[in-house]
GUBANU-53608 format. One record per residue (C-alpha): residue in three letters; x, y, z; residue number from 1. Coordinates in steps of 0.5 Angstrom, whole numbers. Layout:
BEGIN
(r ALA; (X; Y; Z); NUM)
...
//
This chain:
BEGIN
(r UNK; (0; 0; 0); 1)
(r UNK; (2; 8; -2); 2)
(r UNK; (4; 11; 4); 3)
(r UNK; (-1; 16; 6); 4)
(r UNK; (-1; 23; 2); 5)
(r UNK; (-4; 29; 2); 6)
(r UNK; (-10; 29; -2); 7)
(r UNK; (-16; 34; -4); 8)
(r UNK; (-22; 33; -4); 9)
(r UNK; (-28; 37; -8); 10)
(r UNK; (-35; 39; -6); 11)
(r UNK; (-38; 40; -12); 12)
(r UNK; (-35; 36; -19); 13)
(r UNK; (-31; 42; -22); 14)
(r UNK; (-25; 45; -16); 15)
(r UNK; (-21; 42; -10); 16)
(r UNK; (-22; 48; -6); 17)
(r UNK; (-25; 44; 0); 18)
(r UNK; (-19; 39; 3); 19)
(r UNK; (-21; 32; 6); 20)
(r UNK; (-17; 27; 8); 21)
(r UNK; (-18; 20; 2); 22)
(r UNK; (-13; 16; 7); 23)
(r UNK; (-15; 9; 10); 24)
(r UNK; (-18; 9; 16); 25)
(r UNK; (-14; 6; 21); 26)
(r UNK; (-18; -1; 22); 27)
(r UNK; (-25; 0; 20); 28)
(r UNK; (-30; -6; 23); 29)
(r UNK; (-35; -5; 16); 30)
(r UNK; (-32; -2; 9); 31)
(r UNK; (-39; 0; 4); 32)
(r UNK; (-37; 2; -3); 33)
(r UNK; (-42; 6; -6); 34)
(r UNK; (-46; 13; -2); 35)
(r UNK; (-53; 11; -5); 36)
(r UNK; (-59; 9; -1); 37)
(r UNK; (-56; 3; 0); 38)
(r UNK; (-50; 5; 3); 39)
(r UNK; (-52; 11; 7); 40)
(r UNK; (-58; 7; 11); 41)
(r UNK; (-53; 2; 12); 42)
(r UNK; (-47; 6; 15); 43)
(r UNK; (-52; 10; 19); 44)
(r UNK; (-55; 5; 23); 45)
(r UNK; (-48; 0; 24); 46)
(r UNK; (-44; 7; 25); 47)
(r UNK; (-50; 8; 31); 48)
(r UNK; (-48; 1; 33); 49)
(r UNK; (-42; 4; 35); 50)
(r UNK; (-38; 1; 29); 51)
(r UNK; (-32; 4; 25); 52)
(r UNK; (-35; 5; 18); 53)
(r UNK; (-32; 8; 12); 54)
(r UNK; (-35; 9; 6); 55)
(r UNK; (-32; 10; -1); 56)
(r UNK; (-36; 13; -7); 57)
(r UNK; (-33; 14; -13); 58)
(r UNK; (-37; 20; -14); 59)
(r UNK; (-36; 28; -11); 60)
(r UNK; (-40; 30; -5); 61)
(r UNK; (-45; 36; -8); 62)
(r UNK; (-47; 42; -6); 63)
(r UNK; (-54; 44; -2); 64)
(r UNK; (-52; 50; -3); 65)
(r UNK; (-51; 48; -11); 66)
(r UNK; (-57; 45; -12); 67)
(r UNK; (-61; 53; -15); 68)
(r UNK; (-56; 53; -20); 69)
(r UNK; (-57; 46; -22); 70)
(r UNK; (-64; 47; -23); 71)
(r UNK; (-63; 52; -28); 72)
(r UNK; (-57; 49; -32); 73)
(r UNK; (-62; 42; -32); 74)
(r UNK; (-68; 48; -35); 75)
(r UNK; (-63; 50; -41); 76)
(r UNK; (-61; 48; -48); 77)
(r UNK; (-56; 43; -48); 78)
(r UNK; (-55; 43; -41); 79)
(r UNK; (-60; 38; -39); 80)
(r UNK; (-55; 34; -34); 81)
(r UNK; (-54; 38; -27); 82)
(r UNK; (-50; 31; -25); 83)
(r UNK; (-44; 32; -30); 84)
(r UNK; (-44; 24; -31); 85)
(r UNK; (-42; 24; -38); 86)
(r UNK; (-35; 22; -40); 87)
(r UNK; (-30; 15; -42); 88)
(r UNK; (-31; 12; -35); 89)
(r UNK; (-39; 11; -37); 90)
(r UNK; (-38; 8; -44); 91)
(r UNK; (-42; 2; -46); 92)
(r UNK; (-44; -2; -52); 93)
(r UNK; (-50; -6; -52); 94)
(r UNK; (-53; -13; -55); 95)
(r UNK; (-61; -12; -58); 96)
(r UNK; (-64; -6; -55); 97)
(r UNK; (-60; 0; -54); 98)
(r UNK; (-59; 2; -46); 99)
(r UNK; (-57; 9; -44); 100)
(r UNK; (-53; 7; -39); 101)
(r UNK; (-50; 14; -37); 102)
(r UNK; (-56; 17; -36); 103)
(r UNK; (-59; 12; -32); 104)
(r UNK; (-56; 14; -26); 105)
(r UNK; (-51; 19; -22); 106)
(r UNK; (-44; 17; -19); 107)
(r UNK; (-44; 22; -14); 108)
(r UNK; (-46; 22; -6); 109)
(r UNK; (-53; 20; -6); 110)
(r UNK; (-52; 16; -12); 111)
(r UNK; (-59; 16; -16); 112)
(r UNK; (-63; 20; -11); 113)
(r UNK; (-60; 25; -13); 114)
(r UNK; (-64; 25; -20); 115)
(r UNK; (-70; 19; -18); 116)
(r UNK; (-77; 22; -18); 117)
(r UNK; (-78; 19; -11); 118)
(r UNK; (-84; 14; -12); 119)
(r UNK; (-84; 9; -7); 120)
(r UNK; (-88; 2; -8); 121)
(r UNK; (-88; -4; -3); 122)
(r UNK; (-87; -10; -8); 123)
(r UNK; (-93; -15; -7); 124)
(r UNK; (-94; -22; -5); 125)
(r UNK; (-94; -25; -11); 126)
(r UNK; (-86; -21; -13); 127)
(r UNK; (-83; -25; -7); 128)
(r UNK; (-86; -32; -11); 129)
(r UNK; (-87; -31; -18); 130)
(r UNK; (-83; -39; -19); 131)
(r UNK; (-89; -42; -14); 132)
(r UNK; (-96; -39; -16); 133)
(r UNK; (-94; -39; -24); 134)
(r UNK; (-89; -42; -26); 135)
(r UNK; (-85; -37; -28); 136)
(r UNK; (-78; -33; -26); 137)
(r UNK; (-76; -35; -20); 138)
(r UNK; (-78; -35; -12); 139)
(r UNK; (-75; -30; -7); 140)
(r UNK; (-71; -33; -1); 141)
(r UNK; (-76; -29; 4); 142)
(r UNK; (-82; -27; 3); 143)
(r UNK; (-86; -21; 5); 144)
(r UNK; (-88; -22; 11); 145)
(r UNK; (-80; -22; 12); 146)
(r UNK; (-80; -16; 9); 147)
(r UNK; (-86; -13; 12); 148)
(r UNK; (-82; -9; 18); 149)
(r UNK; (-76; -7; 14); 150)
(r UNK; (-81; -4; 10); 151)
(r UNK; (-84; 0; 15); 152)
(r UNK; (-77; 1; 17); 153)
(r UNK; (-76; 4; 11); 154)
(r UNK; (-82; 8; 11); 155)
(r UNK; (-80; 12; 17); 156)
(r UNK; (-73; 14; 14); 157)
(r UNK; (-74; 17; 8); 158)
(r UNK; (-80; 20; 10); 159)
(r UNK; (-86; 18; 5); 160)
(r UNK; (-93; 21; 5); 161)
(r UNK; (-98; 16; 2); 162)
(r UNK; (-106; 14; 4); 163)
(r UNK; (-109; 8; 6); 164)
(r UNK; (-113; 8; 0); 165)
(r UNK; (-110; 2; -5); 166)
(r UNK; (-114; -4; -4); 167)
(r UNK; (-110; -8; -8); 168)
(r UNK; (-103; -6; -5); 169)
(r UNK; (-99; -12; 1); 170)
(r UNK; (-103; -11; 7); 171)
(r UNK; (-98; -6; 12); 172)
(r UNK; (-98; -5; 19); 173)
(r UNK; (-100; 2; 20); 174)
(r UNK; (-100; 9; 16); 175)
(r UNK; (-94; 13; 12); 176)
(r UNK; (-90; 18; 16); 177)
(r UNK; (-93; 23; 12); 178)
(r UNK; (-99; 25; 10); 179)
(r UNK; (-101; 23; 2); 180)
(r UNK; (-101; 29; -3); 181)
(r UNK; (-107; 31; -6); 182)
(r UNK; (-109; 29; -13); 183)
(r UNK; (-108; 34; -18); 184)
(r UNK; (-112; 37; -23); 185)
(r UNK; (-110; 32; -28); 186)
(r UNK; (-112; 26; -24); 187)
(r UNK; (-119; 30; -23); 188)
(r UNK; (-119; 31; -31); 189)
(r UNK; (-118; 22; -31); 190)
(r UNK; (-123; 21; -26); 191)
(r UNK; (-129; 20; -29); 192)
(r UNK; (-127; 16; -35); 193)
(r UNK; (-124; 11; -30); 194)
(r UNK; (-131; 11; -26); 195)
(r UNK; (-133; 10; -33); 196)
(r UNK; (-129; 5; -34); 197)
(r UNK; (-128; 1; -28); 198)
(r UNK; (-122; 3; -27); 199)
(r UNK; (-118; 4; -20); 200)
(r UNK; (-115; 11; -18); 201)
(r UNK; (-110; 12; -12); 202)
(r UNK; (-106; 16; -9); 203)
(r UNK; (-98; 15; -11); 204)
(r UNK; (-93; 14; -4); 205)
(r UNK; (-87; 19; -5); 206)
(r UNK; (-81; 19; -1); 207)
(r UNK; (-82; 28; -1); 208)
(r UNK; (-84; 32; 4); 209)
(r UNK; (-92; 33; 5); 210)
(r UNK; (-90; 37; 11); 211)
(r UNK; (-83; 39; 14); 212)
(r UNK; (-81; 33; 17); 213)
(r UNK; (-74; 30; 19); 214)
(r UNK; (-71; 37; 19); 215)
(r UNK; (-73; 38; 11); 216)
(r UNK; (-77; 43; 8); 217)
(r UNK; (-85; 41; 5); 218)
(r UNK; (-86; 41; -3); 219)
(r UNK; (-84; 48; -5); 220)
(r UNK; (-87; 46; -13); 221)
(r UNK; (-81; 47; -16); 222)
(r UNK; (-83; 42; -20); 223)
(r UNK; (-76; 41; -23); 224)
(r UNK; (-77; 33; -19); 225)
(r UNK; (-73; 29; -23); 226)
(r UNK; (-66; 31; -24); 227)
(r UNK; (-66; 37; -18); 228)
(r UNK; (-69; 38; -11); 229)
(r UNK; (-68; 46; -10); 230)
(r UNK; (-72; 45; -3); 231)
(r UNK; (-70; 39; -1); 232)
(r UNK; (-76; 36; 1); 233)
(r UNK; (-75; 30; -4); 234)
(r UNK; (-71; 25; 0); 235)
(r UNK; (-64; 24; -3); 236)
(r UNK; (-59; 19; 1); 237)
(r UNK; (-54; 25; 3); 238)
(r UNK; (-59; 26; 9); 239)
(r UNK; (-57; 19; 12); 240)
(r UNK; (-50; 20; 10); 241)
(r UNK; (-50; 27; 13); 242)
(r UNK; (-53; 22; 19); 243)
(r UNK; (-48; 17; 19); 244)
(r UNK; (-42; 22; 19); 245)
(r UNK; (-45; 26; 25); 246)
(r UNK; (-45; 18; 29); 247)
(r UNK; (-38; 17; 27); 248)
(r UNK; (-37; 14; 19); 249)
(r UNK; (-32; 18; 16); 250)
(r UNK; (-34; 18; 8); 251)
(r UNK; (-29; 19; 2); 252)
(r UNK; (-32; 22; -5); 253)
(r UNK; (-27; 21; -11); 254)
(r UNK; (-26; 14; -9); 255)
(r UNK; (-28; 9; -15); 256)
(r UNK; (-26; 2; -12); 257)
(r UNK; (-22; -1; -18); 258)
(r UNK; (-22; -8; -14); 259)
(r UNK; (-23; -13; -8); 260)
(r UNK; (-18; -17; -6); 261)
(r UNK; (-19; -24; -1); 262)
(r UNK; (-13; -27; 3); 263)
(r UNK; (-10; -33; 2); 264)
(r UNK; (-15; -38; 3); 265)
(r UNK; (-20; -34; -2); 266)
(r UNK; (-25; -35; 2); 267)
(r UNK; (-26; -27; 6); 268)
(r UNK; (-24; -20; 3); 269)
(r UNK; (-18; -17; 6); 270)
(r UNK; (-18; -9; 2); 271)
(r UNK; (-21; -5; -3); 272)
(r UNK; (-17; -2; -7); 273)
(r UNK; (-18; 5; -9); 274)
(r UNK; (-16; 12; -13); 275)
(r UNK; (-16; 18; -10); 276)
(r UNK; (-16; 24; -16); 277)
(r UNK; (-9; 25; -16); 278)
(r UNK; (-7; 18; -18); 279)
(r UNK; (-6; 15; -11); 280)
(r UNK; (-7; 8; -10); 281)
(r UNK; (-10; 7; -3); 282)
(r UNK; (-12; 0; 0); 283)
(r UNK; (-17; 0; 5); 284)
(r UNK; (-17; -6; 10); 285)
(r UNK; (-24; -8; 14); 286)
(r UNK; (-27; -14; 18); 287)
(r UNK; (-33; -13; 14); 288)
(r UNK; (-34; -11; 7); 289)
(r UNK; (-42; -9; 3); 290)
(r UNK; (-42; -7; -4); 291)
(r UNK; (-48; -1; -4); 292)
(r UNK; (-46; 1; -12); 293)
(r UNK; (-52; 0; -17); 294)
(r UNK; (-55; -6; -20); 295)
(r UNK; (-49; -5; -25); 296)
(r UNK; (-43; -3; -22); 297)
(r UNK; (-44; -8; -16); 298)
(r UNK; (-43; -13; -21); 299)
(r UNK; (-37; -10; -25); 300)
(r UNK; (-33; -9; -19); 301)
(r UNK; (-35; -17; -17); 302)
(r UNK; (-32; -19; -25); 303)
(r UNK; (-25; -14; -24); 304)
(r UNK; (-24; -18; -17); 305)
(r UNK; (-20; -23; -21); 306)
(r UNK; (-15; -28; -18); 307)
(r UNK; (-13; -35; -19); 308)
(r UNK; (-17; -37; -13); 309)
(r UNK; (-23; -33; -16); 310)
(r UNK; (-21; -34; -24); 311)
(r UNK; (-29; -31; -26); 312)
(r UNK; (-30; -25; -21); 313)
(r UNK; (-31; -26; -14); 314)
(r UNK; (-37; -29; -12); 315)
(r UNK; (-39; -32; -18); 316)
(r UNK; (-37; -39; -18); 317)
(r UNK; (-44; -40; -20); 318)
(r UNK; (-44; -36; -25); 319)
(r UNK; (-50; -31; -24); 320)
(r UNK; (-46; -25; -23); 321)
(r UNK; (-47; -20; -29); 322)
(r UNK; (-54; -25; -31); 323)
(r UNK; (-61; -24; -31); 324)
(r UNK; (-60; -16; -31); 325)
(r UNK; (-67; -13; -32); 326)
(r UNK; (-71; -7; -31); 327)
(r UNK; (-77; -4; -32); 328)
(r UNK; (-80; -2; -39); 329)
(r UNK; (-85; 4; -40); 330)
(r UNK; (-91; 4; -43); 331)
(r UNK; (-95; 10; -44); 332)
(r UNK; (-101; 13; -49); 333)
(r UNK; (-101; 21; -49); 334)
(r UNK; (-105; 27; -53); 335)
(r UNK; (-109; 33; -53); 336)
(r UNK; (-116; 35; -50); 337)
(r UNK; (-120; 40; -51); 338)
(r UNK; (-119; 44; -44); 339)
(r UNK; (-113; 46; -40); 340)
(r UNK; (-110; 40; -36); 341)
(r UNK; (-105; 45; -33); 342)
(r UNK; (-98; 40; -36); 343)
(r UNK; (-93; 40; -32); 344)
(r UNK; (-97; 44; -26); 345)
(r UNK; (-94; 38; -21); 346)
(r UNK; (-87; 35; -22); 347)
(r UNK; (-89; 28; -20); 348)
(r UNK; (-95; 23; -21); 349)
(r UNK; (-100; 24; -15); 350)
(r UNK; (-104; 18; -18); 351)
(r UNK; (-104; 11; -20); 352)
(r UNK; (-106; 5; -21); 353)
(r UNK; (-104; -2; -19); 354)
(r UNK; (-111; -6; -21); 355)
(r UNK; (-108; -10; -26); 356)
(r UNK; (-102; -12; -23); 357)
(r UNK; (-104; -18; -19); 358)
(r UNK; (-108; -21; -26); 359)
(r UNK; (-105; -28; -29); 360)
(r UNK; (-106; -26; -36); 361)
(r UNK; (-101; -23; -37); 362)
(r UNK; (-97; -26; -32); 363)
(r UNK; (-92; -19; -32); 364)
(r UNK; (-95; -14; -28); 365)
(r UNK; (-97; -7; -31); 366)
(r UNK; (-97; -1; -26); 367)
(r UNK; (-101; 5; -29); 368)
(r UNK; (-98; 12; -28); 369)
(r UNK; (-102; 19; -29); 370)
(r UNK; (-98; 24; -31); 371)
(r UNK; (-97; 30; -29); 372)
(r UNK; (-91; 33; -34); 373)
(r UNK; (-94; 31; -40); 374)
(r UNK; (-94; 35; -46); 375)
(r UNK; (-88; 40; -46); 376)
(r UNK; (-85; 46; -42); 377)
(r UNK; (-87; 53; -43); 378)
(r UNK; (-80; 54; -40); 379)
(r UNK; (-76; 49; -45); 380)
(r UNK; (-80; 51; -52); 381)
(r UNK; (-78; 58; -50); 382)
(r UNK; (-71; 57; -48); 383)
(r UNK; (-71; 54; -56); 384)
(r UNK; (-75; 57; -59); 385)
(r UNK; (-73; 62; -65); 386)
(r UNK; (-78; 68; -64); 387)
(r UNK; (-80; 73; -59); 388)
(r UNK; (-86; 77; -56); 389)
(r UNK; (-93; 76; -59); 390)
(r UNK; (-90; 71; -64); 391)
(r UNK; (-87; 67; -58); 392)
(r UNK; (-94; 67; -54); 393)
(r UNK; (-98; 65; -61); 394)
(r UNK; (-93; 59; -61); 395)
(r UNK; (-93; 57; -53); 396)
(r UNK; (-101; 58; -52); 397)
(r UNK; (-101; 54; -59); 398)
(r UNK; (-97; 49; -55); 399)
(r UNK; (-98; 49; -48); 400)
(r UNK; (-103; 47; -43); 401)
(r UNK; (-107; 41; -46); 402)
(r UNK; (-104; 36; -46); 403)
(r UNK; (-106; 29; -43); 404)
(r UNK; (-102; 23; -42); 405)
(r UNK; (-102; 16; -39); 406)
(r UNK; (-95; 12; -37); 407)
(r UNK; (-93; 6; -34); 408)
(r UNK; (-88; 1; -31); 409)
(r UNK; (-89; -6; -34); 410)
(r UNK; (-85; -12; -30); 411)
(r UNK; (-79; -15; -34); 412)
(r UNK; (-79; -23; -32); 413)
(r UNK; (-71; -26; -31); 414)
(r UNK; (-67; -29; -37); 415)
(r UNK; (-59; -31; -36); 416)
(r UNK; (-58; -28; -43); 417)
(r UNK; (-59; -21; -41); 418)
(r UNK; (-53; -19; -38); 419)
(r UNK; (-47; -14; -35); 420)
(r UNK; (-41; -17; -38); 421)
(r UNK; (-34; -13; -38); 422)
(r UNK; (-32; -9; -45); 423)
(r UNK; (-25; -10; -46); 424)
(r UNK; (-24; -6; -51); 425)
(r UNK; (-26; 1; -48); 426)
(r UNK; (-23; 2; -41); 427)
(r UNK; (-24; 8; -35); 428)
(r UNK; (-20; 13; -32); 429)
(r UNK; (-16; 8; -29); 430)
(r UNK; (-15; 2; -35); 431)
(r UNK; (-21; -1; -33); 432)
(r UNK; (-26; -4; -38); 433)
(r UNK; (-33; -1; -38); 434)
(r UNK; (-40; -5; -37); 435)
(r UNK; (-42; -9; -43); 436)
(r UNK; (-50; -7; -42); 437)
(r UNK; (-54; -14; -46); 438)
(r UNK; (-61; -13; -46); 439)
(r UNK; (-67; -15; -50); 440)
(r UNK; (-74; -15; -49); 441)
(r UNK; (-78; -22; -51); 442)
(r UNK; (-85; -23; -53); 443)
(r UNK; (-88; -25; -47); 444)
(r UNK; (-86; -18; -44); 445)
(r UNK; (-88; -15; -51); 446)
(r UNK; (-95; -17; -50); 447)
(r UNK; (-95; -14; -43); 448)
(r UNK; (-93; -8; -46); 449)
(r UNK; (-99; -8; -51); 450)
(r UNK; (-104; -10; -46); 451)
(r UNK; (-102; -3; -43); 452)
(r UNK; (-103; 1; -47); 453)
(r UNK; (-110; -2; -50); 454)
(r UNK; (-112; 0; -43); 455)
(r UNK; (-108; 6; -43); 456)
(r UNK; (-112; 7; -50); 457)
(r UNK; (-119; 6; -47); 458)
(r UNK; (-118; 12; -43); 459)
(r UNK; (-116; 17; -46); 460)
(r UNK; (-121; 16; -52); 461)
(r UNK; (-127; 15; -45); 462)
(r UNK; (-123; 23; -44); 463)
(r UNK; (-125; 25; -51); 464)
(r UNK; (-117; 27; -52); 465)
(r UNK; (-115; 26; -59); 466)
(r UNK; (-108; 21; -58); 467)
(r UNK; (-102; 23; -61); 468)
(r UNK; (-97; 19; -59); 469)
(r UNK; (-96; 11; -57); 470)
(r UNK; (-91; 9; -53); 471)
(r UNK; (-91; 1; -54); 472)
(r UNK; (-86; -5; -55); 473)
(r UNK; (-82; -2; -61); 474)
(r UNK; (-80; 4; -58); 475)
(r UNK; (-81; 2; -51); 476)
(r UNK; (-75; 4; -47); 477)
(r UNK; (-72; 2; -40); 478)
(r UNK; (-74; 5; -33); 479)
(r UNK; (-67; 5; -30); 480)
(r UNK; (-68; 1; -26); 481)
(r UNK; (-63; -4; -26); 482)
(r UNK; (-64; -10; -23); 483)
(r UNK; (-62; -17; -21); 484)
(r UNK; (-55; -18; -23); 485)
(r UNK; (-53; -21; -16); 486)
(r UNK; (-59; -25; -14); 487)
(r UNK; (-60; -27; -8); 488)
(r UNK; (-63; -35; -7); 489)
(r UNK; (-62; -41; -4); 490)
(r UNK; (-58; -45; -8); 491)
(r UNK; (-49; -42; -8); 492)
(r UNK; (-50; -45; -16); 493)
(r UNK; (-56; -41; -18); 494)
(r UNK; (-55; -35; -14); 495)
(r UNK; (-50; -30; -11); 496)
(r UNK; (-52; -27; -4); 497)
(r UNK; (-57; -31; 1); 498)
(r UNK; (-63; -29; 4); 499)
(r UNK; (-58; -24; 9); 500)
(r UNK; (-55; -21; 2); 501)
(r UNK; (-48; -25; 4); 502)
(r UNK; (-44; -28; -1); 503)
(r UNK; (-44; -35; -1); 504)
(r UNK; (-37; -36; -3); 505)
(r UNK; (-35; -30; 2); 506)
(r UNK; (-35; -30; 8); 507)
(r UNK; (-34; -23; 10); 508)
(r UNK; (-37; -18; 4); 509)
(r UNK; (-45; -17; 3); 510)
(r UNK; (-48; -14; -4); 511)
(r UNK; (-54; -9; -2); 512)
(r UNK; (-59; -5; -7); 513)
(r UNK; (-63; -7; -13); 514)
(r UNK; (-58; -13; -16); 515)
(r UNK; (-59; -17; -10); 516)
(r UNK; (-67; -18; -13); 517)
(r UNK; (-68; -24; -15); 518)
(r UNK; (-74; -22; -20); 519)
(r UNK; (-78; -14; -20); 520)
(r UNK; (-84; -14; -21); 521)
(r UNK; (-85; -6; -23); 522)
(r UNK; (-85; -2; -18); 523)
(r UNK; (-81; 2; -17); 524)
(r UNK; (-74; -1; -13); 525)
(r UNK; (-71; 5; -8); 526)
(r UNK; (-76; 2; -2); 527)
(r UNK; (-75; -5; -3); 528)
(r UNK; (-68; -3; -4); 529)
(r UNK; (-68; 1; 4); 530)
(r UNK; (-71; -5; 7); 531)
(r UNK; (-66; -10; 5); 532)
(r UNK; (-62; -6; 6); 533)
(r UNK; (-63; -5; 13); 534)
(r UNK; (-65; -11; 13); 535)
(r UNK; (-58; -13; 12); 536)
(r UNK; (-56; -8; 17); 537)
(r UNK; (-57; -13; 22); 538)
(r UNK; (-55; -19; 19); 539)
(r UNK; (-48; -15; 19); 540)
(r UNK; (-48; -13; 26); 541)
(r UNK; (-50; -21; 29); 542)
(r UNK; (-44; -23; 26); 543)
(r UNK; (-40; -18; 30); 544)
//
């Protein structure tokens, strides 16, 4: 190892004006690579135990102060991303569809809280055991009763404001922390044609402030939702990172871990060796190891942790790191009507629709969404357009304040051909090969799509909208949310991690986050995500 060297550390992604010490900790109990909601719930909650934890994230630490002028660099022409994750270390090639992995997520501390719309869904029964009840996929090592706590757990900490009012939704043991946001004006636009229909509308659980609560303001209707949070009302991970830190945690940003290595008996990790923006190596030694780093990059940092003892990538003697990768895909039906919808009022969806997910025919569940950014912004038309003054307002009136649309996640089922892999031919920063992405939709998820969009269809033509565009399975895209790379299971030949997210094959190194699902459904991740992660907290600290 690198005697230790003064190294600077920046807040934001563009000076090192801010010096912080990059070095090792002396003797961590607990090493966590990555700072996203896993890592940051983890490293708080064993931090509290009284424990040394050391994060490494590859990424910087913004700003709070940052985040208004991050809003307006996402609201002007060609500067949409406020997160600043282009570059070579993301490069990607893919098989089949094409998957924009670079805009999937953010490196950075907070990981991809910093951008995610902050819908938060508990999976339901049916997702823990798709293998038992329909012959399909594979069954989960715990079930949701298993899961239940941790997802109350889950609930308290990222502060989400939901209602009673899903009758389709797993049963739960009290209300949210917060209460539910209204519908909005364009849900109640929706209502009569779904009454008509026989359609089901509820209300959406955000992991946003309805009211102050855990010292964060309530929703100040920026409406900027998805890529920036100016108020913070949004959850984001950097309130339990902050939390961590203050219970002892020391966390290094501009860490990328290059890779694990184990000790002589290949059987527990020793270090992490990571680089510090000046070039240093760094090995970062612990009792206990967790991977907190994205459905994509939990397996690439197991596949460049090669060795003689572990030829194919740590963990993987089964062969399942980097396969079954799936995501959801969107579905959606959009047009105009004849009356103001207030578009992009609301910069998140305050109803949905969970009705059709239980049916069996499809098998893939289907979540509808009521979106309340259809149509284009006032704002983003403005900044492009090529005129001014009553030309200007002709073309905004023309184009903005009636559109109307309906999304949806559909559920993705496991295929060992869908899978991360190691490009050899393009390489990081630091040499190290980037993702191989290889993604494809069959025709099972294809006829789930098209069964989404007839009832997508139906409603909108209840409403009387005149449809304009269609998004189906031809030009469906991913979700985001990357999945199931390192599944969890019973069986060391079939899967990665056990039910406690531990690694068969080592002893000492948990992986955490979306990759560990054995199969998705399509909800969205980020609370199921918290409550194994928590989940996972304990299971660590019995160990010690």
């Amino acid at each position: 190892m690198n005697s230790p060297a003064a190294t600077s550390a920046i807040s934001n992604n563009d000076s090192d004006d801010n010096a912080q010490d990059r070095t090792p900790s002396e003797q961590a109990d607990v090493c966590i690579v990555g700072a996203g909601p896993a890592g940051a719930l983890i490293a708080y909650r064993l931090a509290n135990q009284d424990l040394d934890v050391v994060i490494l994230e590859a990424g910087p630490e913004f700003s709070d102060a940052d985040r208004l002028t991050q809003q307006e660099q996402h609201i002007r022409p060609g500067m949409s991303d406020p997160w600043k994750m282009g570059g070579q270390r993301d490069a990607y090639t893919t098989a089949g569809r094409g998957y924009p992995l670079n805009a999937a997520r953010v490196k950075g501390v907070g990981g991809s809280t910093l951008h995610w719309q902050g819908m938060v869904m508990r999976l339901h029964e049916r997702d823990f055991e798709m293998k038992s009840r329909y012959d399909v996929g594979v069954d989960w090592p715990i079930d949701y009763t298993d899961l239940r706590p941790y997802y109350a757990a889950a609930e308290s900490a990222l502060g989400v404001a939901g209602a009673m009012d899903n009758p389709y939704a797993p049963p739960r043991e009290t209300s949210h922390p917060l209460p539910a946001f209204p519908p909005s004006h364009s849900d109640s636009l929706f209502a009569p044609a779904c009454e008509t229909l026989g359609i089901d509308m509820h209300s959406v659980p955000n992991a946003r402030n309805s009211e102050r609560y855990d010292g964060r303001a309530a929703c100040q209707g920026y409406g900027t939702c998805k890529p920036v949070c100016p108020s913070g009302a949004k959850y984001t991970a950097e309130s339990h990172i902050q939390k961590a830190r203050s219970a002892g945690a020391h966390i290094i940003d501009q860490a990328p871990v290059q890779r694990l290595v184990h000790g002589d008996t290949g059987k527990a990790v020793k270090k992490a060796v990571y680089m510090t923006p000046d070039g240093t190596e760094y090995h970062q030694s612990a009792q206990r190891f967790v991977l907190a780093c994205g459905g994509v990059e939990n397996a690439r940092l197991l596949l460049l942790s090669q060795s003689d003892q572990h030829p194919d990538g740590l963990a993987n003697t089964s062969g399942a790191v980097g396969r079954f990768f799936t995501d959801h895909l969107f579905a959606g039906v959009g047009g105009q009507l004849d009356e103001p919808t207030r578009q992009n009022h609301v910069g998140f969806n305050t109803s949905e629709c969970h009705q059709f997910y239980d049916d069996t025919s499809p098998v893939e569940g289907i979540k509808l969404e009521f979106l309340n950014y259809a149509g284009p912004s006032p704002v983003n038309k403005a900044l492009t357009a090529d005129t001014w003054g009553d030309e200007l307002l002709e073309q905004l009136q023309a184009s903005y304040g009636n559109h109307i649309a309906v999304g949806g996640l559909v559920e993705q089922l496991p295929h060992a051909s869908n899978r991360i892999t190691l490009n050899h031919s393009e390489t990081d920063t630091h040499g190290n090969p980037v993702p191989h992405v290889e993604w494809s939709i069959d025709e099972r998820t294809s006829r789930a799509i098209r069964r989404a969009n007839n009832i997508q269809r139906r409603i909108l033509e209840t409403l009387g909208a005149s449809i304009e565009w269609t998004v189906g399975p031809d030009s469906t895209g991913p979700a985001y949310h990357q999945m199931g790379t390192t599944r969890m299971g019973t069986n060391p030949n079939q899967s990665v991690v056990n039910a406690d997210c531990r690694t068969h094959e080592l002893s000492n190194l948990w992986v955490v986050g979306s990759s560990v699902f054995p199969t998705g459904g399509a909800m969205n991740p980020t609370l199921t995500i918290a409550a194994l992660s928590l989940r996972a907290a304990d299971a660590i600290f019995d160990t010690l």
